[in-house]
N, CA and C of each residue as an Amber inpcrd file, in Angstrom:
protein
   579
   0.8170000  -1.2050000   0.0000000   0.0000000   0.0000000   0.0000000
   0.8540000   1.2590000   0.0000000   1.7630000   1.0720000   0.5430000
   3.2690000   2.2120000   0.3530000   2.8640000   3.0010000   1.6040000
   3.7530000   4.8140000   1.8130000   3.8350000   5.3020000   2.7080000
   3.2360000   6.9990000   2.3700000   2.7640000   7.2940000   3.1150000
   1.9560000   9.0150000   3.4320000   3.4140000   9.6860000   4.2200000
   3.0990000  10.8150000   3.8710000   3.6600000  11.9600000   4.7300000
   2.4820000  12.8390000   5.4910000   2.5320000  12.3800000   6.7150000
   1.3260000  13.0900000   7.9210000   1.9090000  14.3510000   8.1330000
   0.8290000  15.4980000   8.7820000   1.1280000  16.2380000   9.7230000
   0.0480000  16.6810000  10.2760000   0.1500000  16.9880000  11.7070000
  -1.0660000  17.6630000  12.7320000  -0.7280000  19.1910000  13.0280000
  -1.9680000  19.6180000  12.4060000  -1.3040000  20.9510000  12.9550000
  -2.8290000  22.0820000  13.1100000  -2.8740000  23.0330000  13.7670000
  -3.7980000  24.3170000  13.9840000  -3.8570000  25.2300000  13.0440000
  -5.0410000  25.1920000  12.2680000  -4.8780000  26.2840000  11.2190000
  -4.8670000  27.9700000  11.6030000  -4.0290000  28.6130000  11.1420000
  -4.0290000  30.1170000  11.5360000  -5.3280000  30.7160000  10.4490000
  -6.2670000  31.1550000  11.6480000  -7.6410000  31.4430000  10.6070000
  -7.1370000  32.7590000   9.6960000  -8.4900000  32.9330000   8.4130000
  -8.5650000  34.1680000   8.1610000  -8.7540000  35.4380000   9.0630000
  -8.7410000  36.6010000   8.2290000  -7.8890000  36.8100000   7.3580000
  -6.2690000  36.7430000   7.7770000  -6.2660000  36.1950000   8.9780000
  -4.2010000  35.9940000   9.4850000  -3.7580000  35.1150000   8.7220000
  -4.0410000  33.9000000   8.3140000  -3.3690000  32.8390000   7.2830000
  -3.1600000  33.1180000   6.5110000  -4.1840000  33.9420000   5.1470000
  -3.3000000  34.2420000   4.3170000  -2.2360000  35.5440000   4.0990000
  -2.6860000  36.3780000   4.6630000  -2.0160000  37.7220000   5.3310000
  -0.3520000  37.0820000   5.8220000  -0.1880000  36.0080000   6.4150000
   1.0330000  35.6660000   6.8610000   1.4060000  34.6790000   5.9270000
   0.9430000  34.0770000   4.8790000   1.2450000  33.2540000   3.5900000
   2.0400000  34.3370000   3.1190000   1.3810000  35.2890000   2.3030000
   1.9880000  36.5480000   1.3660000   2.9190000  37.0280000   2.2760000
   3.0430000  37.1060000   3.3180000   4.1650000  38.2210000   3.7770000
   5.6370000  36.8640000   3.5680000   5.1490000  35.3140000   4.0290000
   6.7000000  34.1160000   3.8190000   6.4640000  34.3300000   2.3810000
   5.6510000  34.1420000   1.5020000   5.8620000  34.3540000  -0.0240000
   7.0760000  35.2410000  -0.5640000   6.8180000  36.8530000   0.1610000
   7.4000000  38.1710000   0.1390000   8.5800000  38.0780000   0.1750000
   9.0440000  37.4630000   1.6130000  10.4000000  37.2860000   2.1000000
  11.5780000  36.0890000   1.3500000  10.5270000  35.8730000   0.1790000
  11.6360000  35.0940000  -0.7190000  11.8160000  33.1010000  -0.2880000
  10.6860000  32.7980000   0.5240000  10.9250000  31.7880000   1.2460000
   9.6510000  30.6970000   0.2400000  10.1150000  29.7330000  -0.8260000
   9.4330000  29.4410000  -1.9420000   9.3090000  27.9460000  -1.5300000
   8.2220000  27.3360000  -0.4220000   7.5880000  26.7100000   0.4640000
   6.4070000  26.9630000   0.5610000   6.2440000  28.7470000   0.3600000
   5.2950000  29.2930000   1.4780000   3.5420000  28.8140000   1.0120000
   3.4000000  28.7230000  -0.7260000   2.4400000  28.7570000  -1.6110000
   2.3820000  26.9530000  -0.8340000   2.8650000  26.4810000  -0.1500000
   2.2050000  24.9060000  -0.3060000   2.3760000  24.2020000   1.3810000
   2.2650000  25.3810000   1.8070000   2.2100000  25.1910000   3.5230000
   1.3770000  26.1470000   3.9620000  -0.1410000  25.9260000   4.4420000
  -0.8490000  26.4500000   4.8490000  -0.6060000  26.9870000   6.4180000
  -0.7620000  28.3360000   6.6210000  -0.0900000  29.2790000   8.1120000
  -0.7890000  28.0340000   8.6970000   0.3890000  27.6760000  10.1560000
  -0.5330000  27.1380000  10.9650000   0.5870000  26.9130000  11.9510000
   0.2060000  26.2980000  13.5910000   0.7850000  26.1930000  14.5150000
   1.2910000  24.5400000  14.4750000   2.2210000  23.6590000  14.4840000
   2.7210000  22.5710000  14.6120000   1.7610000  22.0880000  15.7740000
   1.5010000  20.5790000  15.7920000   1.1430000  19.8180000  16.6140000
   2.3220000  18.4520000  16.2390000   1.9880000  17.9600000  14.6170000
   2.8700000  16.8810000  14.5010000   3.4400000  17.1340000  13.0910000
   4.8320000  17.0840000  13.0630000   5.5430000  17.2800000  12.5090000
   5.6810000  16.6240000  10.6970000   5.8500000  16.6580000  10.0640000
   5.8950000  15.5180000   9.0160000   6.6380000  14.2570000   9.5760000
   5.6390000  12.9620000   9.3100000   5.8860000  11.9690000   9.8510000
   5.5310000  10.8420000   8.9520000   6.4670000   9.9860000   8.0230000
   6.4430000   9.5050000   7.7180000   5.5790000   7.7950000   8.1570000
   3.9510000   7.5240000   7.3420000   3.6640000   6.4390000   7.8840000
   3.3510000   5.3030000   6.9860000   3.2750000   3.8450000   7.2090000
   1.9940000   3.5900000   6.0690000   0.6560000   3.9400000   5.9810000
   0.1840000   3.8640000   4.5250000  -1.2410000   4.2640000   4.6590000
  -2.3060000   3.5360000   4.9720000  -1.7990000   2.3870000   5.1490000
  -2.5770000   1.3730000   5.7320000  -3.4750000   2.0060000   7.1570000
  -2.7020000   2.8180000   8.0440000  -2.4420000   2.7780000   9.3300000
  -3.4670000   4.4510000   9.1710000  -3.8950000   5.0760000   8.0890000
  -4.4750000   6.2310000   8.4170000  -6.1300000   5.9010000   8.9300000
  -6.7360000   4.7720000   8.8820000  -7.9750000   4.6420000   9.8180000
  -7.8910000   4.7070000  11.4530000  -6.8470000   3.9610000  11.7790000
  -6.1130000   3.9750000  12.9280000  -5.7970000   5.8910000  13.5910000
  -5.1200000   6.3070000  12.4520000  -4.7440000   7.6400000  12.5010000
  -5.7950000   8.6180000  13.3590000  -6.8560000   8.6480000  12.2080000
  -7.8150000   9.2590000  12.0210000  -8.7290000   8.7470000  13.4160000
  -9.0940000   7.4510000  13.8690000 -10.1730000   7.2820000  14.8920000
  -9.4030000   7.8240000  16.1490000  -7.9690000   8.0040000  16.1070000
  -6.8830000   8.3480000  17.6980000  -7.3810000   9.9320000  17.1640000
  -7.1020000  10.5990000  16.2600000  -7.1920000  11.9620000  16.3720000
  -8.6240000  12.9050000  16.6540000  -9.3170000  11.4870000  16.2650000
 -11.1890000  11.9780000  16.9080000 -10.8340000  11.6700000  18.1630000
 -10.5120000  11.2460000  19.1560000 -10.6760000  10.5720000  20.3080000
  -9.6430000  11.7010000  20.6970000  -8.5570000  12.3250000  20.5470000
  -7.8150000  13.5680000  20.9070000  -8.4610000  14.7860000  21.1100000
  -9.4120000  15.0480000  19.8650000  -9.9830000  16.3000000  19.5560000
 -11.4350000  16.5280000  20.3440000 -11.9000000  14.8560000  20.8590000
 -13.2540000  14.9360000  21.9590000 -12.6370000  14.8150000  23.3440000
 -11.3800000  14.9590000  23.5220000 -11.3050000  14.7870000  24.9310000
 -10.7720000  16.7870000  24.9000000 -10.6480000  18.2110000  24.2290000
 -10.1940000  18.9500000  23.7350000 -11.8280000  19.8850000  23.9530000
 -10.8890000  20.9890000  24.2380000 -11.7350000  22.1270000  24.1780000
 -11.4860000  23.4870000  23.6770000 -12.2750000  24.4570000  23.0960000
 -11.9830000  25.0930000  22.6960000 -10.8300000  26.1940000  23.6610000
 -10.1440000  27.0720000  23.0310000  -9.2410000  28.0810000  23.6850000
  -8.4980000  29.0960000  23.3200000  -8.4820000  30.2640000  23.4230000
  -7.9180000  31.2860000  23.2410000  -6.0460000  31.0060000  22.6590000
  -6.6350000  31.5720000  21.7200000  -4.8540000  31.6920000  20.7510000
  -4.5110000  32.8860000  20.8610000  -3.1940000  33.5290000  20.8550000
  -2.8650000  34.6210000  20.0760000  -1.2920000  34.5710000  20.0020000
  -0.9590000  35.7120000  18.8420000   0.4280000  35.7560000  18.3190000
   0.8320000  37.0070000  18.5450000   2.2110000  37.5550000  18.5900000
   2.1090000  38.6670000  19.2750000   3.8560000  38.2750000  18.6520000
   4.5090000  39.5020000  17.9880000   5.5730000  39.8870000  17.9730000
   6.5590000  38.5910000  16.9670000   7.8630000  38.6480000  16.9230000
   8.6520000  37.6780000  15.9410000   9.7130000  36.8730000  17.2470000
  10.1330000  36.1760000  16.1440000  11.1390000  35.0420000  17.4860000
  11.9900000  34.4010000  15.8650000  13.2410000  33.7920000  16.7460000
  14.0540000  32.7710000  15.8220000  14.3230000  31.8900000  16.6940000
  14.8190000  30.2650000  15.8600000  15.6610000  29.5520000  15.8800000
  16.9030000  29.3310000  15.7770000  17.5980000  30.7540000  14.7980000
  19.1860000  31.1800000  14.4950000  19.8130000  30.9490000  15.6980000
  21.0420000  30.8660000  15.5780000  21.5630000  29.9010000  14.8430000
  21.1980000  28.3810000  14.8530000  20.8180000  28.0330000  15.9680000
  20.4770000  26.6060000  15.4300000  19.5340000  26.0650000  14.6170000
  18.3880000  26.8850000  13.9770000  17.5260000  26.2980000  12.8310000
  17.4850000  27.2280000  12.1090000  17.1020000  27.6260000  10.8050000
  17.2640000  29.0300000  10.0980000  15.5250000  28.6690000  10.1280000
  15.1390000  29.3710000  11.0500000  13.7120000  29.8800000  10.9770000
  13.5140000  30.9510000  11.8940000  12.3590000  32.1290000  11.1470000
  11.8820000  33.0480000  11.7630000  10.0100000  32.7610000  11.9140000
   9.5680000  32.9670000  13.1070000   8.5110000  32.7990000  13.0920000
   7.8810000  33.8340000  14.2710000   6.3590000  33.5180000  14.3630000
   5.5780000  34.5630000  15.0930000   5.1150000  33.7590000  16.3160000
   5.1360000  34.5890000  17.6920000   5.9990000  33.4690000  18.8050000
   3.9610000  33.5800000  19.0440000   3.5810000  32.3770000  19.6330000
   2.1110000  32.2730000  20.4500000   2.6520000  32.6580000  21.7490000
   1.6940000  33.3430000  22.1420000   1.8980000  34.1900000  23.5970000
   0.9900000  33.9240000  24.1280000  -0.4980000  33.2810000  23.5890000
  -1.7940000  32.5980000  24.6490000  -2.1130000  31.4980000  23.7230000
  -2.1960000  30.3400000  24.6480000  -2.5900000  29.1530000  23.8530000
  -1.4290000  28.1980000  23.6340000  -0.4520000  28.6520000  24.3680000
   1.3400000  27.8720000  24.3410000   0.9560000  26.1170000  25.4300000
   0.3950000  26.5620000  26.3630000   0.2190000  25.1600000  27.1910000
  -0.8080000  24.0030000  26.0950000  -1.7470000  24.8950000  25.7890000
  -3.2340000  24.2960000  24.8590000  -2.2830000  23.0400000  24.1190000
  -1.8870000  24.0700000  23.4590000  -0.7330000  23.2350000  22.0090000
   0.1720000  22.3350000  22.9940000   0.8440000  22.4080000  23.6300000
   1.6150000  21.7790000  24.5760000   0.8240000  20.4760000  24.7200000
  -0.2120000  20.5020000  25.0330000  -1.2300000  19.6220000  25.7320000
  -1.6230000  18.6610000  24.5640000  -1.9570000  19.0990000  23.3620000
  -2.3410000  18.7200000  22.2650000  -1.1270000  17.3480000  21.7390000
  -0.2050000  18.8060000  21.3440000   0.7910000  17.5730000  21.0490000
   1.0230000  16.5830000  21.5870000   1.4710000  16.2620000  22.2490000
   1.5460000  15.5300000  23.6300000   0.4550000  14.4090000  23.5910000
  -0.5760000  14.7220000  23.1980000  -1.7100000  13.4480000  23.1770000
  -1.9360000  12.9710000  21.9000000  -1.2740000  13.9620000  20.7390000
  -1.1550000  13.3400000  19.2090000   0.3350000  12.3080000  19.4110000
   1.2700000  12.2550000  19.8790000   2.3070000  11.7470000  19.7670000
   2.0520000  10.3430000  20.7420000   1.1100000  10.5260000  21.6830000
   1.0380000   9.5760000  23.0220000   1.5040000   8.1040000  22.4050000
   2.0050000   7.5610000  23.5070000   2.8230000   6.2570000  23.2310000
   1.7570000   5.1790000  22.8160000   0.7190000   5.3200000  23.1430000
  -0.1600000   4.9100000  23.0950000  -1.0020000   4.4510000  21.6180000
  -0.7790000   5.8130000  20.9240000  -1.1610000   5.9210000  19.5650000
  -0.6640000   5.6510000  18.4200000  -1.0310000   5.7380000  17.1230000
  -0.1790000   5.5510000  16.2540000   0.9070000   6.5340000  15.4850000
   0.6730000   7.6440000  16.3470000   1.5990000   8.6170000  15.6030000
   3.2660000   9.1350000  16.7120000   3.2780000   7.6620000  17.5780000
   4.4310000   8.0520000  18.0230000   5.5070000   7.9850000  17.3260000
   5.8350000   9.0450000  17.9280000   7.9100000   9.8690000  17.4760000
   8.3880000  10.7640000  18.0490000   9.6490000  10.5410000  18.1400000
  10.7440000  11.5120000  19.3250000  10.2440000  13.1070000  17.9190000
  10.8140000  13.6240000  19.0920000  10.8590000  15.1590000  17.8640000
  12.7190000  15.5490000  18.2930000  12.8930000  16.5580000  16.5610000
  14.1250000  16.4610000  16.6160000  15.0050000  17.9780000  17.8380000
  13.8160000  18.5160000  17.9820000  14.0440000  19.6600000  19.1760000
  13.2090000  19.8530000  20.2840000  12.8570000  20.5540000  21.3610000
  12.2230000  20.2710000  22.2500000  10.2120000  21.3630000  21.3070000
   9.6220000  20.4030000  21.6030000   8.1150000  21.1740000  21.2800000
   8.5750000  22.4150000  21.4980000   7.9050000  23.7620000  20.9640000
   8.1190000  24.5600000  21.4760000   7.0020000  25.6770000  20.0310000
   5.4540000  25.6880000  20.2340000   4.4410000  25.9710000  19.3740000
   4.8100000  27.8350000  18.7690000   4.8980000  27.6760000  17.1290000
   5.0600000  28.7540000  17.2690000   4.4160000  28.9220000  15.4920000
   4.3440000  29.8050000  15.0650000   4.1770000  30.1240000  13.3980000
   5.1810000  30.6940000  12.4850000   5.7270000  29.7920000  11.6730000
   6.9220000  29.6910000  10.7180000   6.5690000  30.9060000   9.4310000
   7.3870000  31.8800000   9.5570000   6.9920000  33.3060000   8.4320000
   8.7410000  32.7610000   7.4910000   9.2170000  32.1830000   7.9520000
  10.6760000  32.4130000   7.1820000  11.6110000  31.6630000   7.6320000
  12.0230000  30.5450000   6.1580000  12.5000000  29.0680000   6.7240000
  13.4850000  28.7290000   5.4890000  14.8290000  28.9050000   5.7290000
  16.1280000  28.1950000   5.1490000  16.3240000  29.4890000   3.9050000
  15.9630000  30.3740000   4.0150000  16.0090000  31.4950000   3.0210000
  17.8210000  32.4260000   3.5280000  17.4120000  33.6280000   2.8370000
  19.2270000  34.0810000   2.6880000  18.6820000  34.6420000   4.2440000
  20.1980000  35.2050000   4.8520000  20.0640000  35.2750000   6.2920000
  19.4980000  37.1780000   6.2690000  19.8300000  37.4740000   5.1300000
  19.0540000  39.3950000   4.7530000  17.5310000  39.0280000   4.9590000
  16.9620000  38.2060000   4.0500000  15.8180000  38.0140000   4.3930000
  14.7610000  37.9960000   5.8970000  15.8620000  36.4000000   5.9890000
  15.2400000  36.1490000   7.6650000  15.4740000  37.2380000   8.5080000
  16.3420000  38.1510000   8.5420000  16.1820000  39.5500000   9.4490000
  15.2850000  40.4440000   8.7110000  15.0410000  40.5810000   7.5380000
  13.9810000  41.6160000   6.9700000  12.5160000  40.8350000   7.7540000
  12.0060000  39.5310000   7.4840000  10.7890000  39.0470000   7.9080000
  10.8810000  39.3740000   9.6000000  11.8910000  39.0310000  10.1820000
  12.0460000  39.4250000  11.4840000  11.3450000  40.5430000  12.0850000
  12.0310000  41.6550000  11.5370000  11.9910000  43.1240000  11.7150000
  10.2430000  43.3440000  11.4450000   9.8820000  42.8710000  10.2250000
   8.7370000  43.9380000   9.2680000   7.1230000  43.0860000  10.5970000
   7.5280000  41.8480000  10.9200000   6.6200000  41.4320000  11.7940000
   6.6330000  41.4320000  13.1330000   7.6390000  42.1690000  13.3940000
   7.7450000  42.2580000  14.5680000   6.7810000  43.1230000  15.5950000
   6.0310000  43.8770000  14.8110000   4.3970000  44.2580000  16.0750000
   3.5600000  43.5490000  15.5970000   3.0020000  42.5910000  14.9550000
   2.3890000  41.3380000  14.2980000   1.9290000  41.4360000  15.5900000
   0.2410000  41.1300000  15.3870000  -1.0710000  40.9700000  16.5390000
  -1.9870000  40.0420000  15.7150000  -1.8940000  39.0170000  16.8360000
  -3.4490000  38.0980000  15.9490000  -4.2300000  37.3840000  17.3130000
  -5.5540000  37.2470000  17.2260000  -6.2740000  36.8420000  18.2540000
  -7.1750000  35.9180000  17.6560000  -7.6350000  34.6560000  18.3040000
  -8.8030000  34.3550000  17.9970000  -9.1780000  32.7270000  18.7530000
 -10.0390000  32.1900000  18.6210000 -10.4410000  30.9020000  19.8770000
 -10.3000000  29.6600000  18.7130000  -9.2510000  28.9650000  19.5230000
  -9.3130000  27.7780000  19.1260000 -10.3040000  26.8310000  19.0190000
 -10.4250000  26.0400000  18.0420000 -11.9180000  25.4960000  17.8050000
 -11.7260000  23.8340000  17.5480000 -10.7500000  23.9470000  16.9970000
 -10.1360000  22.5660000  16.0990000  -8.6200000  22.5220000  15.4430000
  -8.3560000  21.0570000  14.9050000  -6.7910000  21.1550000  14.3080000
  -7.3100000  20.4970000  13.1570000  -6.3820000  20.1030000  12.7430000
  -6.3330000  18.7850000  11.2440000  -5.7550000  18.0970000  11.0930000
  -5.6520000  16.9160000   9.6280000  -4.9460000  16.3470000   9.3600000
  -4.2140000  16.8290000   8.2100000  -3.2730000  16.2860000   7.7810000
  -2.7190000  17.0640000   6.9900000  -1.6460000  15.6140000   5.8170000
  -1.8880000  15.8460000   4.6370000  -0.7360000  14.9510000   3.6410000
  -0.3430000  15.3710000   2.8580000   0.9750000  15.7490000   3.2100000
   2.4180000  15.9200000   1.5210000   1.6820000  15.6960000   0.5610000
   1.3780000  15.8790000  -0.6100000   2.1090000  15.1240000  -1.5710000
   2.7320000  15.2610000  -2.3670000   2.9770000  14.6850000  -3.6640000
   4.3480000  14.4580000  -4.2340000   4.9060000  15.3800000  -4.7910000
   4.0940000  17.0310000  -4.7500000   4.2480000  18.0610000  -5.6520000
   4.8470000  18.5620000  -3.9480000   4.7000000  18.5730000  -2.7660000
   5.4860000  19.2280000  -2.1710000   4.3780000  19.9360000  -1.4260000
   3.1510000  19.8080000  -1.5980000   2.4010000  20.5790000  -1.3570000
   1.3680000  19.8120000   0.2200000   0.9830000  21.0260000   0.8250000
   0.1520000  19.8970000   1.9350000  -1.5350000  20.1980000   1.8470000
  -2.0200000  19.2990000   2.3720000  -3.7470000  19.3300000   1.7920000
  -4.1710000  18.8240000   3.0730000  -5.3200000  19.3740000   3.3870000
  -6.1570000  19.0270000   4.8490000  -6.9730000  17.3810000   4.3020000
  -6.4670000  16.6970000   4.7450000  -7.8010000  15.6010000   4.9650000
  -9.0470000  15.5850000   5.7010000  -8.2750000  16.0470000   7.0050000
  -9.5050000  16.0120000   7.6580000  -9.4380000  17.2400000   8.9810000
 -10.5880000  17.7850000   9.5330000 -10.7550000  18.8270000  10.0680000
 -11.2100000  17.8680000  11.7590000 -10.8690000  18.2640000  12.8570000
 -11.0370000  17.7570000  14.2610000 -11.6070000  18.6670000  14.9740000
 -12.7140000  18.9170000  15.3350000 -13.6210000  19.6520000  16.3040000
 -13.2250000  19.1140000  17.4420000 -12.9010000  20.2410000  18.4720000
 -13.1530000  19.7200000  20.0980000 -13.9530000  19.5310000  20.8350000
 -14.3300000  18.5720000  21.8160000 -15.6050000  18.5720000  22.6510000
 -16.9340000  17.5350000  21.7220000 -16.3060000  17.0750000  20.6190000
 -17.5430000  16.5390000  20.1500000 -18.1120000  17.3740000  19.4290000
 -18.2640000  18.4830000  18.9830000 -18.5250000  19.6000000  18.0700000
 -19.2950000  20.4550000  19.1300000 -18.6430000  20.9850000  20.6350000
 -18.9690000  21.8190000  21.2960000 -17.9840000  22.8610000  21.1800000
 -18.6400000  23.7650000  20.9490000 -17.7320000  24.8270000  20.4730000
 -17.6370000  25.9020000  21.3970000 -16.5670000  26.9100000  21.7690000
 -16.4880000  27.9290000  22.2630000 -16.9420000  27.7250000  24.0630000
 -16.9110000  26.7260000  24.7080000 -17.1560000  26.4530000  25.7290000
 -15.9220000  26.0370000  26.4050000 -15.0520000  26.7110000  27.2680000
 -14.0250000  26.3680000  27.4410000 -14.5920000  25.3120000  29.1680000
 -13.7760000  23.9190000  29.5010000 -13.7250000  23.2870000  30.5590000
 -13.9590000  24.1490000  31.8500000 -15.0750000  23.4090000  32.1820000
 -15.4900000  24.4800000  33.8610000 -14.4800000  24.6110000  34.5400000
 -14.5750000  25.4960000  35.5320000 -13.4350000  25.1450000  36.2410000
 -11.6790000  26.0230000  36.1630000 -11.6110000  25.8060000  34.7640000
 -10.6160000  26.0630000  34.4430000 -10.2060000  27.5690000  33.8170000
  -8.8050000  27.9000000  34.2170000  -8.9220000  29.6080000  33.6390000
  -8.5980000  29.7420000  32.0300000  -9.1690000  29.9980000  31.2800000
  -9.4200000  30.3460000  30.0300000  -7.9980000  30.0250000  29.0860000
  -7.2020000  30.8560000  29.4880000  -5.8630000  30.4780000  29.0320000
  -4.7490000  28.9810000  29.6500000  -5.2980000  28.5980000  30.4290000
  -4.5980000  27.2350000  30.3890000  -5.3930000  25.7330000  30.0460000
  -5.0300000  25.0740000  29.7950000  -5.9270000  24.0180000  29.3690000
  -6.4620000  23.5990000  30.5140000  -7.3810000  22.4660000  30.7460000
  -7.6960000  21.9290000  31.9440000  -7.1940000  20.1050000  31.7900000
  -7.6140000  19.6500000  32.8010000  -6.7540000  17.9540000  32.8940000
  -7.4560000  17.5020000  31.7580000  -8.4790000  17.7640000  31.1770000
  -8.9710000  17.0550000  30.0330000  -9.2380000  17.8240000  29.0400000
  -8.2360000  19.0970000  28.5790000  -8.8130000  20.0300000  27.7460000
  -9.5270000  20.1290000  27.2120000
């Protein structure tokens, strides 16, 4: 049946997704047209495709134990020197994603894998481009403001053109929306987000 290229990840809504598409487009970074803005959950991960029913029933069972939650982006950040990426750092919604990942990767499931740096949720504007660039994208986004309530993540597959495509869309709560876990303060997740 051969092998997929997965990824889990949070879509950065309108109008911020494509608004931050055109600006990595801008900065010379020629990726940008086939990576939809979004926050990492799971990385490209090589699987069989046998194994995407499996995939798919763990990532419903992730996304109903999940509740909605406050995102936002706020200002620029790097990886330099150790990764040539510039991105837009999450400043609410850092534990959420924390929490997320963490239960997409669970040992438990089928999408376990070490990652090659420590998690650390953020939005990629500028990646392996000249180093003028990555300080121009730096600079020009650097009062970059985005707000809005997490609702859901996706699935996500390569394919062979390089390009990534949503399979499938994951509501939290069972398709309860905008109800964040009693109890709990708005910006951190709760034991069962």
């Amino acid at each position: 049946m051969g092998t997929v290229t997965l990824g889990v990840s949070i879509s950065v809504p309108e109008p911020y997704g494509s608004l931050l598409q055109e600006r990595r487009t801008g900065f010379g970074d020629p990726a940008a047209h086939g990576i939809p803005t979004h926050v990492t959950l799971l990385p490209p991960t090589e699987v069989d495709a046998g194994a995407l029913p499996a995939i798919e029933a763990h990532l419903a069972s992730v996304a109903a134990a999940g509740r909605p939650f406050p995102m936002r982006l706020s200002g620029t950040g790097t990886f330099r020197p150790l990764s040539p990426v510039v991105f837009i750092q999450v400043v609410e919604g850092a534990a959420a994603c924390s929490w997320l990942q963490k239960r997409v990767r669970d040992a438990s499931g089928p999408l376990v894998r070490e990652l090659q740096f420590p998690y650390h949720p953020h939005v990629t504007v500028a990646h392996g481009i000249a180093e003028e660039a990555m300080d121009r994208a730096y600079e020009a986004l650097a009062e970059y403001e985005a707000a809005w309530t997490c609702a859901s993540f996706a699935l996500y597959e390569q394919g062979a053109d390089g390009v990534w495509r949503k399979l499938h869309e994951y509501d939290f709560g069972g398709g309860i929306q905008g109800v964040p876990a009693q109890g709990s303060p708005v910006d951190e997740p709760a034991t069962t987000l």
